[in-house]
C-alpha positions as CSV (number, residue, x, y, z in Angstrom):
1,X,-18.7,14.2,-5.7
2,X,-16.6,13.7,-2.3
3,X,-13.9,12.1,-2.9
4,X,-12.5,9.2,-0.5
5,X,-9.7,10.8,1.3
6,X,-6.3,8.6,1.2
7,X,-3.4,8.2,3.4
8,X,-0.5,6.2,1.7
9,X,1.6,4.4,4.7
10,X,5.6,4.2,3.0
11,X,8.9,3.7,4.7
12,X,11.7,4.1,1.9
13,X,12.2,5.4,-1.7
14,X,8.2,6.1,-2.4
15,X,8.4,4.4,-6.0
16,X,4.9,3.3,-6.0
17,X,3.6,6.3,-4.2
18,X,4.8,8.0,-7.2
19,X,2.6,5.9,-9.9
20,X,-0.3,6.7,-7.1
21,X,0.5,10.6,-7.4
22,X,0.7,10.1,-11.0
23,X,-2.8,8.0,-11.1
24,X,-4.0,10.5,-9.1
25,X,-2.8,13.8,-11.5
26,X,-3.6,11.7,-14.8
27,X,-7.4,11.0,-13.9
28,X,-6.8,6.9,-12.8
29,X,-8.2,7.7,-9.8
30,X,-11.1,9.6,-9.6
31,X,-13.0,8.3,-6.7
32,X,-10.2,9.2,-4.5
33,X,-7.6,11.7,-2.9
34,X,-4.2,11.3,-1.5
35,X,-3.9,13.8,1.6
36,X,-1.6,12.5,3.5
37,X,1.6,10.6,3.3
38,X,2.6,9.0,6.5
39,X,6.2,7.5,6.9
40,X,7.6,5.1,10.1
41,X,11.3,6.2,8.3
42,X,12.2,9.8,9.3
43,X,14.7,9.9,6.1
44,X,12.2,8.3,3.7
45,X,12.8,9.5,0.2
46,X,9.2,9.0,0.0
47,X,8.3,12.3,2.1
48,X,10.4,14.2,-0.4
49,X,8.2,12.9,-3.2
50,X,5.1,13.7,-1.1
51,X,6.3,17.1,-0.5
52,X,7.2,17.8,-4.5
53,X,3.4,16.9,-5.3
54,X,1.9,19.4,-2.4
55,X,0.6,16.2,-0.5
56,X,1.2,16.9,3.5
57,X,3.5,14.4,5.6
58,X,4.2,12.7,8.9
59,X,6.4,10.8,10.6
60,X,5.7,8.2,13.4
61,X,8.9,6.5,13.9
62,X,8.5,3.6,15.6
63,X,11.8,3.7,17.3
64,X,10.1,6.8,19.3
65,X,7.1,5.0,21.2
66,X,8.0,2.3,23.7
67,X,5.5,-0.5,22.2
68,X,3.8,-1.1,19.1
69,X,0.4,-0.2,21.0
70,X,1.5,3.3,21.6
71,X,2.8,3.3,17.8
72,X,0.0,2.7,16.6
73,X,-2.1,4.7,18.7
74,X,-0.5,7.8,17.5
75,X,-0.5,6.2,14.1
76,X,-4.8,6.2,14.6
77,X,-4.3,9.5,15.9
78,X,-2.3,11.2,12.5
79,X,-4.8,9.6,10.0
80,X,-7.8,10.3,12.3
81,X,-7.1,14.3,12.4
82,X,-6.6,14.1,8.2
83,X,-10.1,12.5,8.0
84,X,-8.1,9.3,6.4
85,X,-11.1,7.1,5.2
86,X,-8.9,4.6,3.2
87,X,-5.2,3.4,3.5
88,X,-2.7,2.2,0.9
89,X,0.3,0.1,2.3
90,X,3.1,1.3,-0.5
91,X,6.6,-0.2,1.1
92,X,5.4,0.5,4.4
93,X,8.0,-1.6,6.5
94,X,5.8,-2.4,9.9
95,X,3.4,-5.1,9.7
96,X,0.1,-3.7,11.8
97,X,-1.8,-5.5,14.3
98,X,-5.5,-6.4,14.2
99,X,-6.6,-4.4,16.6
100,X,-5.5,-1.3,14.0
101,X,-6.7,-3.0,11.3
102,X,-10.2,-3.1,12.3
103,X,-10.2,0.6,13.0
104,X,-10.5,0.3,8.9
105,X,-11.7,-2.9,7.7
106,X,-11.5,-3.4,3.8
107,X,-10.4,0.0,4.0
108,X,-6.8,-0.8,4.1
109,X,-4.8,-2.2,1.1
110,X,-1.4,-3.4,0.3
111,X,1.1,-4.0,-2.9
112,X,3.0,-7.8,-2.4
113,X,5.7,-8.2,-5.0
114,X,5.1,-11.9,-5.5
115,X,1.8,-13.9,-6.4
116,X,0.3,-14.5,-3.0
117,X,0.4,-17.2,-2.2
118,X,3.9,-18.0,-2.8
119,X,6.8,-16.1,-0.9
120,X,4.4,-14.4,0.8
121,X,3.7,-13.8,4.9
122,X,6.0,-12.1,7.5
123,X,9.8,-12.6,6.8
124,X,8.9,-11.9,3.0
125,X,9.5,-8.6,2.0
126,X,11.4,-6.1,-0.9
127,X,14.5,-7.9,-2.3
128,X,14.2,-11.2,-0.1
129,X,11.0,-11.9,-1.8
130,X,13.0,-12.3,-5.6
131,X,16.1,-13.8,-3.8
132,X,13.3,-16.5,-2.5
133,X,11.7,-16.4,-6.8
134,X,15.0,-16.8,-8.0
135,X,16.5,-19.5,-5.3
136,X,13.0,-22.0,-6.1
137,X,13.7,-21.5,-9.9
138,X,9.8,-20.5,-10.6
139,X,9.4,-19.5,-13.9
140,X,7.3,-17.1,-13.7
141,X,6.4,-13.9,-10.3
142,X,4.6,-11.3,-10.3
143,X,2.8,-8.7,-7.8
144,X,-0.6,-8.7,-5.6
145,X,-3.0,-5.6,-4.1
146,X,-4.8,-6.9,-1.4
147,X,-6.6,-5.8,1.3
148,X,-5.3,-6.4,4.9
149,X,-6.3,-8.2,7.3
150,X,-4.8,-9.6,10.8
151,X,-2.8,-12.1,8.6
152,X,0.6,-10.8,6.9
153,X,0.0,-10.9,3.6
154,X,-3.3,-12.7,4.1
155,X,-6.2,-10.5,3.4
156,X,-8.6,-10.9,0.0
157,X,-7.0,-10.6,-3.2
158,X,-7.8,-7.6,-5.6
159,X,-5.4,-7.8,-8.7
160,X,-2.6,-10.0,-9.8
161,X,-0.6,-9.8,-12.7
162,X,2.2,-12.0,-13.7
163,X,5.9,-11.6,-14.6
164,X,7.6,-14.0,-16.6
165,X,11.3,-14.6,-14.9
166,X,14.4,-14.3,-17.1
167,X,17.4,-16.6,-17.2
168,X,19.7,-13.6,-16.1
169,X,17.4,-11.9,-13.4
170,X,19.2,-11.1,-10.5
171,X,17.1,-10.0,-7.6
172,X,17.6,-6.3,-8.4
173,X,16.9,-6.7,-11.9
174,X,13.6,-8.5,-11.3
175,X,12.5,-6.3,-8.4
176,X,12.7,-3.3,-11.3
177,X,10.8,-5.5,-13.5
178,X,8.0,-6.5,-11.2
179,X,7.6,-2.8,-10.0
180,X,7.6,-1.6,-13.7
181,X,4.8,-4.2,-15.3
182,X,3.0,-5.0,-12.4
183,X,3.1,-2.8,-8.8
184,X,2.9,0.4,-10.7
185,X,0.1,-0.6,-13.1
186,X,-1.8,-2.7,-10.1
187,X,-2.2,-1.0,-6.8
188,X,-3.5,2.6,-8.7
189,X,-6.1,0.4,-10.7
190,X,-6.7,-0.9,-7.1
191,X,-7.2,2.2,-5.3
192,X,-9.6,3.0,-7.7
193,X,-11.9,0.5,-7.5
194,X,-11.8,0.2,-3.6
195,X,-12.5,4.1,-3.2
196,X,-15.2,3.5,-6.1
197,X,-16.5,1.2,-3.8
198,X,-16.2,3.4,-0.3
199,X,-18.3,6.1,-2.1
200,X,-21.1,3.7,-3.4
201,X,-21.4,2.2,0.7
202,X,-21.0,5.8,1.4
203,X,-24.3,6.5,-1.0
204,X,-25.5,3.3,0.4
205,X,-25.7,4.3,4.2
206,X,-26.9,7.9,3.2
207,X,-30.0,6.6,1.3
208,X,-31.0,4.0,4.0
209,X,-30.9,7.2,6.2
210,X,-33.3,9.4,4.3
């Protein structure tokens, strides 16, 4: 079986392309393959991680295109020449415009650390999401995979799972949490089931051809 090649789109420390890699090694996903690892962050710890596991890496740095349009254009261009047929958002830290986002329509996913809808949308990202948890006094967070669409944060929801919010949490101390029970366990269950899905359209489109 062909398996659905995978880029994974980070810009810092790579902590949940790591449960992907380990997915990936351990048999969680099957359907698919992680062959590139794309970072906007030249210093991305990410990379490094990337590079440990044998997976190849790039860098498009936003900071070296003069709009988002030419960003993303060479963006389109990397994942086009690796054959990318599915993309996983893990941390990545530029929010990507519709016109990109139908270049792979349910074929792009993303890992929220809240339960969409709450503290969700542009503005809400990383640590500011928990301070936001923590500042409302909900009693209970959690993480989302969903696929993306032209809306921050907006697209259909995959998975959630919920984390119950201690009386001591700071922000950091939840963040850990949330990525721990739910973002590590979430988006490779995720990626499973959406490349499951690419191969069955894939076997789809071949039969309506013969």
């Amino acid at each position: 079986m062909k398996r659905i090649k995978i880029a994974v789109l980070v810009s810092g420390g790579g902590t949940n392309l790591q449960a992907l890699i380990k997915a990936e090694q351990k048999g969680i996903i099957k359907n698919g393959r992680i062959v590139l690892v794309v970072s906007n962050n030249p210093d991305a710890y990410a990379l490094e991680r990337a590079e440990n596991a044998n997976i190849p890496t790039a860098v498009v740095n936003r900071k070296d295109f003069a709009d988002a349009k030419a960003f993303e254009a060479k963006l389109l261009e990397t994942l086009e020449a690796a054959g990318v047929e599915m993309i996983v958002l893990a941390g990545f830290m530029c929010i990507l415009s519709s016109e990109f986002v139908s270049h792979y329509k349910d074929r792009i996913i993303n890992v929220h650390p809240s339960l969409i809808p709450s503290f969700c949308g542009e503005g809400f990202y990383g640590l500011k999401v928990h301070e936001a948890a923590l500042k409302y006094g909900v009693k209970v967070t959690g993480a989302t995979v969903h696929y993306v669409n032209e809306v921050p944060d907006g697209g259909r929801i995959i998975f959630q799972k919920a984390v119950v919010i201690r009386r001591n949490d700071t922000p950091e101390t939840l963040q850990r949490r949330v990525m721990e029970q739910a973002e590590w366990k979430l988006l490779p269950k995720a990626c499973e089931v959406v490349a499951r899905e690419l191969i069955r359209s894939r076997a789809r489109a071949a039969a309506k051809k013969d």
